[in-house]
C-alpha positions as a Markdown table, in Angstrom:
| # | Residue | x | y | z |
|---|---|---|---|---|
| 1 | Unk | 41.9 | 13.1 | 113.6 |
| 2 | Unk | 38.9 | 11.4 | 114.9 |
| 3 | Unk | 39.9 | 8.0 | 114.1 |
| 4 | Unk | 43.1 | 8.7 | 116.2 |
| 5 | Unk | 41.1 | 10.5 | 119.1 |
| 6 | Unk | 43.3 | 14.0 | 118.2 |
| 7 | Unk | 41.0 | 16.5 | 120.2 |
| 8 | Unk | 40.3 | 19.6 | 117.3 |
| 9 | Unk | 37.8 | 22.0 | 117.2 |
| 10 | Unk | 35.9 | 23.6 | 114.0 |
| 11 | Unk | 35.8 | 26.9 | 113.6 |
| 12 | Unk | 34.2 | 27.7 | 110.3 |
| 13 | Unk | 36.1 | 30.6 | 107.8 |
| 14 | Unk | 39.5 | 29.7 | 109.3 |
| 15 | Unk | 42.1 | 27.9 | 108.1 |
| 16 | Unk | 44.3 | 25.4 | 110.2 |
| 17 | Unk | 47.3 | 27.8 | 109.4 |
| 18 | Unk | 45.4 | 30.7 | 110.5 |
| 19 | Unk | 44.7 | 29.0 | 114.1 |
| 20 | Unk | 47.9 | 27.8 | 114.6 |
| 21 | Unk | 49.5 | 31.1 | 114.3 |
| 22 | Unk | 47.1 | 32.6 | 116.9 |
| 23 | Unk | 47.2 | 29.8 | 119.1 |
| 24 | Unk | 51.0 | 30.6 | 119.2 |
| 25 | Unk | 50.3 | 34.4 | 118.7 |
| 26 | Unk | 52.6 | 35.0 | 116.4 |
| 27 | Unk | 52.0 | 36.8 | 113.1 |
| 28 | Unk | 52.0 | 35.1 | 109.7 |
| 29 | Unk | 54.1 | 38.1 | 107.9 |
| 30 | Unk | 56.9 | 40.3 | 109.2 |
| 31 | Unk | 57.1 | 43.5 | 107.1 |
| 32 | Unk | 60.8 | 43.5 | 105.9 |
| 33 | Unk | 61.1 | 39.9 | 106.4 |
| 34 | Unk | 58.0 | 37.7 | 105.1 |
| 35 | Unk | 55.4 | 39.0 | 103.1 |
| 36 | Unk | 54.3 | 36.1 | 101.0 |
| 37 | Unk | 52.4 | 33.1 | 102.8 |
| 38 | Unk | 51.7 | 30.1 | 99.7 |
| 39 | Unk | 49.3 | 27.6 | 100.4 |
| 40 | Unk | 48.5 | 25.1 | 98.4 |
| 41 | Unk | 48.4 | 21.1 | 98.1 |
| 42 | Unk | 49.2 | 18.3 | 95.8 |
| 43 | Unk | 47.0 | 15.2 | 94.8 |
| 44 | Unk | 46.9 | 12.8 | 97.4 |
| 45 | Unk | 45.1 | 9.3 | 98.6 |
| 46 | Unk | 42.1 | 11.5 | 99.7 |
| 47 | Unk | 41.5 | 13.1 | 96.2 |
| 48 | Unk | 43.2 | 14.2 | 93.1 |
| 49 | Unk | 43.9 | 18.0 | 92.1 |
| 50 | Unk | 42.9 | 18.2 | 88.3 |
| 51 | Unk | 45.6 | 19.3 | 86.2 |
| 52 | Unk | 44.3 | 22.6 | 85.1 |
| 53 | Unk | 43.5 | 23.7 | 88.9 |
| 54 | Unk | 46.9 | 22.9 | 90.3 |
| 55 | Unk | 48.8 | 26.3 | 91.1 |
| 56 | Unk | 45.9 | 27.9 | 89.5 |
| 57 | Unk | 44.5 | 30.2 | 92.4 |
| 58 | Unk | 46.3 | 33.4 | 93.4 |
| 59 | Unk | 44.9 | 35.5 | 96.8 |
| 60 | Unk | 46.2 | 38.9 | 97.0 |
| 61 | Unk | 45.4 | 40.2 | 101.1 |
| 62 | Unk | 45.4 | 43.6 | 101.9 |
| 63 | Unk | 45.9 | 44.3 | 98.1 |
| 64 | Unk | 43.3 | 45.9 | 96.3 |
| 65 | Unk | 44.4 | 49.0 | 95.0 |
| 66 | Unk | 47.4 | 46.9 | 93.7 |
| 67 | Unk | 45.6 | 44.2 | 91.4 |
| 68 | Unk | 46.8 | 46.1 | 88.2 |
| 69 | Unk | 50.7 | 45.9 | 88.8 |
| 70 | Unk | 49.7 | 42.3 | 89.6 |
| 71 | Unk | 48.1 | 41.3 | 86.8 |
| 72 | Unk | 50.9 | 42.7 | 84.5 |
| 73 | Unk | 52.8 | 40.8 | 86.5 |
């Protein structure tokens, strides 16, 4: 973004998704509509996802007392 002159500002511990979403001030999930948000990326010019790590990571938020019924799942 630099190299194009695209103005952005860091803000460590948030994600690009995350600030878009408050910049627009909308929420990411709707309860009884959206309730899943997947991020993730394939291997690219930049640098390559190993094999083993790709779809590898699972975050559950505002989940805790449910991380049994997801790990039978």
């Amino acid at each position: 973004m630099s190299r194009k002159n695209i103005p952005f500002k860091l803000i460590l511990g948030i994600s690009a998704f995350q600030a878009v979403a408050a910049k627009l001030g909308t929420e990411l999930t709707i309860p009884d509509l959206v309730q899943t948000i997947i991020l993730t990326r394939i291997s690219g010019c930049v640098s390559a996802v190993p094999e083993a790590e790709e779809l590898a990571s699972l975050c559950l938020y505002l989940s805790a007392r449910h991380i049994e019924t997801a790990q039978e799942n």
